[in-house]
C-alpha positions, 0 to 999 in steps of 0.5 A: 365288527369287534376290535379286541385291543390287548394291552400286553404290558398295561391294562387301563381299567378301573381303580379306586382312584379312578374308574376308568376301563379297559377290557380284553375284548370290547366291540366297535362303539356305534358310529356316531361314538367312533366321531368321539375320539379320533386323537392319535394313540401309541401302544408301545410293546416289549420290543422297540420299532415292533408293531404287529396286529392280529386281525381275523376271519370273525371281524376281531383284530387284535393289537400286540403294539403299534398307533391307532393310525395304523389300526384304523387303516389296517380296519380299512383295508383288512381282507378275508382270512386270518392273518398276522399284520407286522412291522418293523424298523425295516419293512411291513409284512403280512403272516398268514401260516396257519402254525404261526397263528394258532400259536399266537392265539394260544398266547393271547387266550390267558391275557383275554381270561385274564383281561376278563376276570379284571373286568368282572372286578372293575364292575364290582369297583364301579359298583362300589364308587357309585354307593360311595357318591350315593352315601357321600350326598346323603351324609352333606343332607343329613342332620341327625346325629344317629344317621349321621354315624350309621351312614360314616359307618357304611362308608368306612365298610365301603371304603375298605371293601374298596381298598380290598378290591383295589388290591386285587386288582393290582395283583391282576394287573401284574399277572396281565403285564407278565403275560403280555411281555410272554405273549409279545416275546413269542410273537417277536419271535415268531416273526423273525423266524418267519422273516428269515425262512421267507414265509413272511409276505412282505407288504409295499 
């Protein structure tokens, strides 16, 4: 079973300063790895007192806002089926319209593309930190003077490459942050409408 968290107004991957991760789509980490980390965690969206998630058929469950209280429950008692799980300042409502969904999908597949393209780049940046810890030990063990620049010349290379990557990424994640406040405007939106036309189930 996979849980998709979509970070609509920031993604948590990796920098030069520090590399961390975060993805459009990760799959549920082994048992014993869920036992790691059970702290309490708010995703706070566009909208205040807004929370939806997207959970569906194929087991993925997509977080637009709300706490990771709410996702481990909405993981419990999810059922078969596609639907849309929201809540207001006012009630919790469960969206199943079929229109209403595909055009939340639609919404989240840029931000997923994305979310990927800024993985693909973390890797690379991850790759490059492990190169730069590897040449940092070599140059507290090396003695001769000739290996000794060969080796602050590769790191200078390295670090710039880095700084380039760096860049790259912060252009990514600000297309990311544009595309999530898009994505959680349409489905505000979407919900209200459904609210108002009674098509919106509401939840006890």
């Amino acid at each position: 079973m996979k849980i998709r968290l979509t970070l609509l107004l920031a993604c948590m991957l990796p920098t030069v300063g520090a590399l961390s991760l975060q993805a459009a789509a990760t799959p549920t980490p082994p048992a014993k790895a869920q036992h790691k980390s059970q702290e309490h965690v708010i995703k706070t969206g566009k909208h205040p007192h807004f929370s939806w998630v997207l959970l569906q058929a194929d087991g993925s469950m997509t977080v637009g806002a709300g706490n990771s209280d709410e996702w481990r429950q909405l993981e419990r008692s999810r059922h078969d089926g596609d639907y849309l799980w929201v809540k207001t300042r006012k009630a919790r409502y469960e969206i199943t319209e079929p229109a209403i969904l595909a055009q939340v999908q639609a919404a989240l597949q840029p931000m997923q593309q994305q979310g990927e393209r800024m993985q693909k780049l973390g890797d690379e940046m991850h790759s490059h930190g492990d190169a730069m810890s590897r040449l940092h030990n070599r140059l507290r063990q090396e003695e001769d003077e000739q290996q000794l620049t060969a080796i602050e010349t590769e790191m200078d290379q390295l670090s710039a490459e880095m700084d380039r990557l760096g860049d790259q990424m912060g252009d990514l994640g600000d297309v990311q942050a544009d595309l999530g406040e898009e994505a959680d405007d349409l489905v505000f939106d979407l919900v209200q409408a459904s609210i108002a036309a009674g098509t919106a189930i509401t939840l006890k």
